[in-house]
N, C-alpha and C positions, 0 to 999 in steps of 0.2 A: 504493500500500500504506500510504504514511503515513495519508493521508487517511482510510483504512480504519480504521486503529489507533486515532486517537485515538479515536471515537464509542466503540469498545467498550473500552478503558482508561476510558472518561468514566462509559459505562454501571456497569462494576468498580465502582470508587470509590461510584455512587450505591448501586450495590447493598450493599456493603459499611455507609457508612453505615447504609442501611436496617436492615441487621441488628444493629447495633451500638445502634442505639433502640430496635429489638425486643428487645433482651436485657436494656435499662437499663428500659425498661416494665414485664418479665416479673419482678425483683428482687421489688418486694414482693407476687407472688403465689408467690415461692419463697418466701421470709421467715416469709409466713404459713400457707405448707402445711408448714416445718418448724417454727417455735414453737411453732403452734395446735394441730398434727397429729401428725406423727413424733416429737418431742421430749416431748409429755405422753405419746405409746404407752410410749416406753420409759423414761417416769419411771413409770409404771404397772408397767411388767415387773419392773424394777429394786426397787419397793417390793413386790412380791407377794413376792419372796423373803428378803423380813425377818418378823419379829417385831417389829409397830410399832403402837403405843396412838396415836402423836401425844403422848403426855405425856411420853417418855423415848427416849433414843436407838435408835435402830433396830437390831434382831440380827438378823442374815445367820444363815438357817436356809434356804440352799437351794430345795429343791422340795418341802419337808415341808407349806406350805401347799397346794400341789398334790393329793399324796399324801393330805393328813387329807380334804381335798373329795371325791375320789373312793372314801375307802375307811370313813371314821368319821363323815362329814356325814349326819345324819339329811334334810335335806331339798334336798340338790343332784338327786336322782333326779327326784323330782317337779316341781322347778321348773325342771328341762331340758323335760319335757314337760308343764309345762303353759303353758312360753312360746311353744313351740314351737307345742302345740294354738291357743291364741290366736291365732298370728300365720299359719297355717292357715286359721282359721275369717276372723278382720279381712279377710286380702289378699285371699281368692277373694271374700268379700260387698264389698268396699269397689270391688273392679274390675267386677264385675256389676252394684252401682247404680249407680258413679258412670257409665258407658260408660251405661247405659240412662238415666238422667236425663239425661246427655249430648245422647242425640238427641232426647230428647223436647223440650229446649231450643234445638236446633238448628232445631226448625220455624216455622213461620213462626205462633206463636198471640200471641192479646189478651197484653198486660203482660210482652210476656217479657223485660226488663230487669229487670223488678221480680222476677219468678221466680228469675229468674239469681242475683239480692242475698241469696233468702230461700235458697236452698240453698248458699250460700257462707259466709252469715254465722256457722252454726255452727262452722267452723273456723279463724275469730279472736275466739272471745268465750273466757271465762276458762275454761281445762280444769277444774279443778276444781269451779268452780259449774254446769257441765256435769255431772257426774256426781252432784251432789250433787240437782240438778233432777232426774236419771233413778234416782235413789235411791228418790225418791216416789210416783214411776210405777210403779217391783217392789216397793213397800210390800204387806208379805205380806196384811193384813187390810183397807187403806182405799186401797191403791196404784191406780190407772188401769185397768192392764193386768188385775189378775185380779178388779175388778169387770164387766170385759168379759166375761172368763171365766166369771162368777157369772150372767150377764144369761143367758148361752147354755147355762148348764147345767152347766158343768163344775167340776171342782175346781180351788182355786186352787191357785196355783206359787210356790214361793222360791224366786225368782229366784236372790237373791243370798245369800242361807241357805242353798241346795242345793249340793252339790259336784257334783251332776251339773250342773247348772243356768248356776253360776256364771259359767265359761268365755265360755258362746255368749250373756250376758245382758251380758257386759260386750262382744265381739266386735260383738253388734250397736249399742251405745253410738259403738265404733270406726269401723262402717260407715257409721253417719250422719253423725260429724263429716268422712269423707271429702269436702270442698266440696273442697277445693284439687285432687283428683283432677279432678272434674266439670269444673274453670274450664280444668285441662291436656288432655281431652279432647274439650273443646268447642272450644277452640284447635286442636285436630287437626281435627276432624271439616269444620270451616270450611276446611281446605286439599286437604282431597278435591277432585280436578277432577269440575267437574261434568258436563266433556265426558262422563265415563268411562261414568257414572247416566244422562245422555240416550242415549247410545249405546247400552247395555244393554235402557234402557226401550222403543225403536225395537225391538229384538230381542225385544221379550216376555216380558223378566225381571220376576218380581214381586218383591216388598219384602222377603222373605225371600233374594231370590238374589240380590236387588243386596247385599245386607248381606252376605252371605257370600263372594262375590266379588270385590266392590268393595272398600266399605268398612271393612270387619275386616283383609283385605290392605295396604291403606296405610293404613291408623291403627295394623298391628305395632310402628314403631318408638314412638312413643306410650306404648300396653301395654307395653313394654319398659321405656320411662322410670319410668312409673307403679306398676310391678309394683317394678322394683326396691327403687323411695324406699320406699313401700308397707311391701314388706318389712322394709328396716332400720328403720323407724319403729314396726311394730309387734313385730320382735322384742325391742324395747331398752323396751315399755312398763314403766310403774310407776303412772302417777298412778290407776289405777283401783282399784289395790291401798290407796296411798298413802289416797284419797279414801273408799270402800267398805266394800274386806271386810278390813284388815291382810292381807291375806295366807291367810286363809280362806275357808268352811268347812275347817276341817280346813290341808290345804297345797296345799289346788287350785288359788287363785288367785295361790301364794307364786310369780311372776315371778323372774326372775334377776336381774334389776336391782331390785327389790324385796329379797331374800337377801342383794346384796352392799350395799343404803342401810342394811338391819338389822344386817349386822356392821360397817358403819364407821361409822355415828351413833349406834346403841344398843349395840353390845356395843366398840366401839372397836377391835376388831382391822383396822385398816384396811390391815396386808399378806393380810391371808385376805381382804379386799373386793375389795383388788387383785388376788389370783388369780383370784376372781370375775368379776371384769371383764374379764380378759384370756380366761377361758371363753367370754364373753360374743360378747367380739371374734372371738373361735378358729370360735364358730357363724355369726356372721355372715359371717365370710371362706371357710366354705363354703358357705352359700346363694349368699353371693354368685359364687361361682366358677364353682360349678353352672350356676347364672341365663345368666353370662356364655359358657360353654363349649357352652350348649343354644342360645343365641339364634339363630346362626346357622342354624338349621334353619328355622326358622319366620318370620324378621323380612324383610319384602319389599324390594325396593328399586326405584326406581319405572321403571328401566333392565328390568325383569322376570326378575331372577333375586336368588335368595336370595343375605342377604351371608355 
């Protein structure tokens, strides 16, 4: 029995330390999920319920900046749903091209490295001069796009001059720069077993039903990833507003994060920006909740049952 004891007292002790390294490791990823994270949340919360310019001490007024947002704010209405439309229109176009340029770079053609670079590169080059490039392109009289128009007959379009228009002209600006989506599910697509597609194609599946069987089934947790980021990336947009239309036609394109950069850079009420922001937070914590609470229906796992 001695004999017995000591190996698993030895084992104890190793494991013990083990955990002991793993916790002194884990320090500065707590550290910096609370400085960087939880600690600015609730300097945000903390300052939405003052009265605060930044030039003079801060007055505790409660939920009163809450209350003015939802019941005197001329344009928190519209810029709930027109961040909302945007990030609608972005995530469904942004998951459709990137998954379909995805495969079409997963095959076997001439140059496809060089492919891979030319559809990645738009989403490290400068956001800004991005936009200001696709500015030119919706130029209402000399722009690209409605001399296309002009060529085939039609009348042109203000893109970014129409309130109708505005939304889905800056959403597909969004869908292009989706590279970083395509490079995430081109890395999935590459981890499909290819036993699964030979087995299939033996059975007489065509390219459509392996896609739907196969491939869309294990690339769910992927889409999942993708869909998420996706999401909080495009609900928190600005620079389009920022770059484009201020905030126009009209309050089409006035984003929420656009609303709350106008009251704390230009009108300096930076506790009303902070309520803002904490709106902000309040919609994204139910997209995302949603997102999370639904996954489970549809996300495969490769055991063959839903997780």
């Amino acid at each position: 029995m001695e004999t017995i004891g000591k190996p698993l007292k030895r084992r104890s002790r190793i494991h013990s330390s083990e955990q002991r390294v793993a916790y002194i490791c884990l320090i500065p990823a707590f550290l910096g999920l609370i400085l960087l994270t939880y600690a600015p949340l609730l300097g945000v919360l903390g300052i939405s319920l003052t009265n605060w310019t930044g030039l003079k001490d801060p007055e505790f007024v409660g939920f009163d900046n809450y209350i003015k947002l939802f019941t005197t704010d001329p344009y928190i209405k519209d810029s709930i749903i027109a961040t909302i439309y945007f990030a609608v229109l972005s995530v469904a176009g942004s998951m459709i091209y990137s998954l379909f340029i995805a495969m079409l770079l997963n095959r076997k053609i001439p140059a496809r490295g060089f492919f891979r670079a030319v559809f990645y590169v738009p989403f490290v080059l400068p956001a800004v001069a991005i936009y200001v490039g696709w500015s030119w392109l919706y130029e209402a009289n000399f722009g690209f796009f409605n001399y296309l128009l002009s060529e085939i007959g039609l009348n042109k379009i203000l893109f970014i001059a129409d309130s109708r228009y505005v939304v889905p002209s800056l959403s597909l600006i969004a869908v292009w720069l989706a590279g970083n989506l395509i490079v995430i599910f081109l890395a999935g697509l590459q981890n499909v077993p290819s036993v699964y597609h030979e087995a299939a194609e033996m059975d007489g599946a065509n390219g459509w039903k392996r896609f739907r069987h196969i491939t869309l089934p294990c690339m769910t947790p992927i889409i999942f990833y993708n869909l998420l980021m996706s999401l909080i990336a495009n609900l928190q947009v600005v620079t389009p507003a920022l770059a484009l239309t201020n905030g126009g036609p009209g309050n089409s394109s006035r984003f929420m994060t656009y609303l709350m950069y106008d009251q704390a850079f230009v009108n300096y009420k930076l506790g009303y920006a902070c309520a803002t922001t904490f709106i902000i937070f309040a919609i994204l914590a139910v997209f995302t909740a949603v997102l999370f609470k639904t996954s489970n229906r549809w996300i495969f796992s490769e055991g063959g049952d839903d997780k």
